[in-house]
C-alpha positions in Angstrom: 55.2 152.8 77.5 51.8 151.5 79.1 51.4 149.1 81.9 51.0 146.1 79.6 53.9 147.0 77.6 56.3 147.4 81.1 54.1 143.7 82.5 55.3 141.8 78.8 58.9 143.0 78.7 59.6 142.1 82.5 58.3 138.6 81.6 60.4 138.5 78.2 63.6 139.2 80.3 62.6 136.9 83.4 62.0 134.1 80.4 65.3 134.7 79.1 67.0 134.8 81.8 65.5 131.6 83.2 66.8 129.8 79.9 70.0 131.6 80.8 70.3 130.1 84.1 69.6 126.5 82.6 71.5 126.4 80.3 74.6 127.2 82.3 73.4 124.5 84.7 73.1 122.2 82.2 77.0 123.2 81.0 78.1 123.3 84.5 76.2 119.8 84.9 78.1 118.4 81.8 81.5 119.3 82.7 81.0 118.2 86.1 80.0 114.9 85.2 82.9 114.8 82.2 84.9 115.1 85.3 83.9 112.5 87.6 83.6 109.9 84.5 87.1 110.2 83.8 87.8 109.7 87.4 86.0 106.2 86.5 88.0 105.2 84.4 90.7 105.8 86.4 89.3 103.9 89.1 88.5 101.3 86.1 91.8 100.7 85.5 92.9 100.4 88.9 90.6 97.9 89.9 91.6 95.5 86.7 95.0 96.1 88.4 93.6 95.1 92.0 92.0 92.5 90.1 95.6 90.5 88.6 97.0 91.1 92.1 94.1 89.5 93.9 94.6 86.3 91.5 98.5 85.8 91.9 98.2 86.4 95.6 96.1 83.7 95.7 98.0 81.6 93.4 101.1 82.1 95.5 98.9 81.1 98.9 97.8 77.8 97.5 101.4 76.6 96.1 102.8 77.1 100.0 99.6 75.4 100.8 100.8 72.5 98.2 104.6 72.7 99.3 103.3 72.8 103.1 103.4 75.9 105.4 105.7 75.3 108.9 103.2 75.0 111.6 103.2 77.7 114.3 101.4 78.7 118.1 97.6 78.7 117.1 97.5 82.5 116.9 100.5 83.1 115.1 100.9 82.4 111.0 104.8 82.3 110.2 106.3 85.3 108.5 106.7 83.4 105.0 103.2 84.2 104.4 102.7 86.8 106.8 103.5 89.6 104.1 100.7 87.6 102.0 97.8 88.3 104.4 98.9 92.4 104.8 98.9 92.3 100.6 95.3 90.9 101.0 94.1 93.1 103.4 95.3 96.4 101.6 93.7 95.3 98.4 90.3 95.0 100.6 91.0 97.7 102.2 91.3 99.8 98.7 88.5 98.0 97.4 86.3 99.4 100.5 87.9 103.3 99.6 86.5 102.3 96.0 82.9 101.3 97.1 82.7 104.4 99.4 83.6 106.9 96.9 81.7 106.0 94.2 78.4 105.5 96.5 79.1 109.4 97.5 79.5 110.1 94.1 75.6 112.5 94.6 76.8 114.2 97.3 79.9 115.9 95.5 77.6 117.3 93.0 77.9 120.9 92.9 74.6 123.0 93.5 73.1 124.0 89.6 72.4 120.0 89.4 69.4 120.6 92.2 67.6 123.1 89.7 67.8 120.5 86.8 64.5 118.6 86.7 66.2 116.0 83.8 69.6 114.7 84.2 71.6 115.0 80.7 72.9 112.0 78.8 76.7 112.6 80.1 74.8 112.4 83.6 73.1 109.0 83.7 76.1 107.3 82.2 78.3 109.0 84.9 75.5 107.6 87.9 75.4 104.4 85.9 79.5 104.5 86.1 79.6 105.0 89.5 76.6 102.6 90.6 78.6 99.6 88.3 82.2 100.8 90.5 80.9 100.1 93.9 79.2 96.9 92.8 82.9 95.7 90.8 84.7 97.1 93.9 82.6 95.2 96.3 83.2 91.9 94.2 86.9 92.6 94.6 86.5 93.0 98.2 84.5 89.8 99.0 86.6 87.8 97.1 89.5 89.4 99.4 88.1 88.6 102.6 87.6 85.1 101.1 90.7 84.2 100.4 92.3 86.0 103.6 89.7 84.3 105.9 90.1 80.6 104.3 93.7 80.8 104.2 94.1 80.5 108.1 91.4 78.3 108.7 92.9 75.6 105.8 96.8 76.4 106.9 95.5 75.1 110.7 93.5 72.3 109.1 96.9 71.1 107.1 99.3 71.5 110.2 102.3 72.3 108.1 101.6 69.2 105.7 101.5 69.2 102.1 98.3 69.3 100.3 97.0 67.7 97.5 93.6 68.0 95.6 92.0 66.7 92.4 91.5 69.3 89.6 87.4 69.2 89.9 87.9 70.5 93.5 88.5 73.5 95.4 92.0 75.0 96.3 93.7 73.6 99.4 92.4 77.3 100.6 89.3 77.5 100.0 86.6 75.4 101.1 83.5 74.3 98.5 81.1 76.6 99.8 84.0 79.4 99.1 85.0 78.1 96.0 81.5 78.8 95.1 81.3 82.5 96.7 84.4 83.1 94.5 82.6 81.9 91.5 79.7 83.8 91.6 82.3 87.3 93.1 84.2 87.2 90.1 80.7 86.8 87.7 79.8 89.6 89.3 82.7 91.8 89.0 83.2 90.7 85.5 79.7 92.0 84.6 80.3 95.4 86.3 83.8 96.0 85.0 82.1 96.1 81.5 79.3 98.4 81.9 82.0 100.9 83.5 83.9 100.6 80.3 80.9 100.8 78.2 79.7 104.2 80.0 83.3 105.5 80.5 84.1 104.0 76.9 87.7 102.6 78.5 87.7 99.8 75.7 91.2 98.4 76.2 91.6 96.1 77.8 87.9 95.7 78.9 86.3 94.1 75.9 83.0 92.6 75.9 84.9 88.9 76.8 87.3 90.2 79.6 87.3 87.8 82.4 89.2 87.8 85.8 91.3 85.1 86.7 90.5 84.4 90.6 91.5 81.0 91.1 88.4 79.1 93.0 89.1 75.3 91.3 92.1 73.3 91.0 91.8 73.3 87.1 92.1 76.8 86.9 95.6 76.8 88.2 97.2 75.8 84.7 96.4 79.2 83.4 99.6 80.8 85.4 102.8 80.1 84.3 105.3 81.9 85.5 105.0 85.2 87.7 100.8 84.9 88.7 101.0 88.7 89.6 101.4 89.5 85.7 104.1 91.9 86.7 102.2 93.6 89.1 103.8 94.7 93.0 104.2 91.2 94.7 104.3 91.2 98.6 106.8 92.2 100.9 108.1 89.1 102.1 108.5 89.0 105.5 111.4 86.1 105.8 113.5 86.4 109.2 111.2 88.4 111.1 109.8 84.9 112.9 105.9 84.3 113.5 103.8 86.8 113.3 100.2 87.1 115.4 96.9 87.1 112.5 97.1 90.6 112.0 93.5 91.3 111.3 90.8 90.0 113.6 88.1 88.9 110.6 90.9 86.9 108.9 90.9 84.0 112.1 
């Protein structure tokens, strides 16, 4: 076999061999990505349940607000809502462990994907997925702190008295300005929750017109009857235990 002969087979089997190593890149890529997208919805699913939780705990806030909360020291909330403000931190708190997964969602790509000069279909929707979960989970959050932070400063304001409001206005616990944050939160979260079922195609229950249910006006207070929580984990009350300091600095 001449030299040419030796020089044109080497490059066949280097060429086949290249497309060999792609295309198991591009498999490995695939499955990878299958992976982590079912891990989206997942975390999809959990957030719409974060989400109903988020809206009775604040529901159940503003009718002590309404009933009026028993004045305590000015550092000290007293325990019947002091279970309240733990459930609101630890659905921020999740929220955060959402939003800081999902934004390290590159890193724990294994190594074939840094040989791939185009990602694959399965690979933008699974970016796309991920990018749409820490925005969502971010909403979630904000609206959290929202709540958690208002609640103190209005149960001070009250001094154990009952409130009252029209329906136009904002909830005894929230001031306009928040009422407003929580408007444009849940907008927000709304619009990301349905692109992660679009790329993750969880449908139900995320259709195109699924809307959460954080209270920010009065008005919106006649759509829970019942249990707000939608028979979700309520709060661990607290009752006995006496007053209890603010248990999280950024909530005073």
């Amino acid at each position: 076999m001449s030299l040419q002969e030796w020089a044109a087979t080497a490059i066949a089997v280097i060429t086949l061999c290249g497309a060999a190593a792609t295309g198991a890149a591009l498999l490995v890529e695939r499955s990878v990505h299958r992976s982590h997208l079912a891990q989206a919805g997942r975390d999809h699913r959990r957030l719409h349940r974060l989400s109903k939780r988020l809206a009775g705990c604040a529901v159940d806030l503003e009718r002590m607000l309404e009933a009026g909360v028993s004045p305590t020291g000015s550092d000290t909330v007293p325990d019947s809502v002091a279970g309240h403000l733990v459930y609101l931190f630890g659905l921020r708190d999740e929220s955060d462990l959402f939003v800081d997964r999902a934004r390290s969602h590159g890193a724990r790509l294994t190594w074939p994907h840094g040989y791939l000069r185009r990602r694959g279909l399965t690979a933008r929707r699974c970016l796309a997925a991920h990018a749409a979960l820490a925005s969502a989970a971010e909403a979630l959050s904000t609206a959290a702190r929202a709540y958690e932070q208002d609640f103190v400063a209005a149960y001070k304001k009250l001094g154990g008295h009952p409130g009252h409001r029209t329906p136009a206005e904002p909830l005894l616990l929230l001031s306009m300005k928040r009422a407003h944050e929580i408007v444009a939160a849940r907008e927000a979260f709304d619009e990301q929750m349905q692109l992660i079922a679009t790329h993750t195609a969880n449908r139900h229950p995320f259709h195109e017109h699924y809307r959460c249910e954080w209270p920010a006006f009065r008005s919106e207070l006649a759509s829970f009857d019942g249990d707000p929580y939608g028979g979700e984990v309520q709060p661990l009350s607290r009752e006995g235990f006496g007053p209890v300091p603010v248990l999280h600095p950024d909530a005073r």
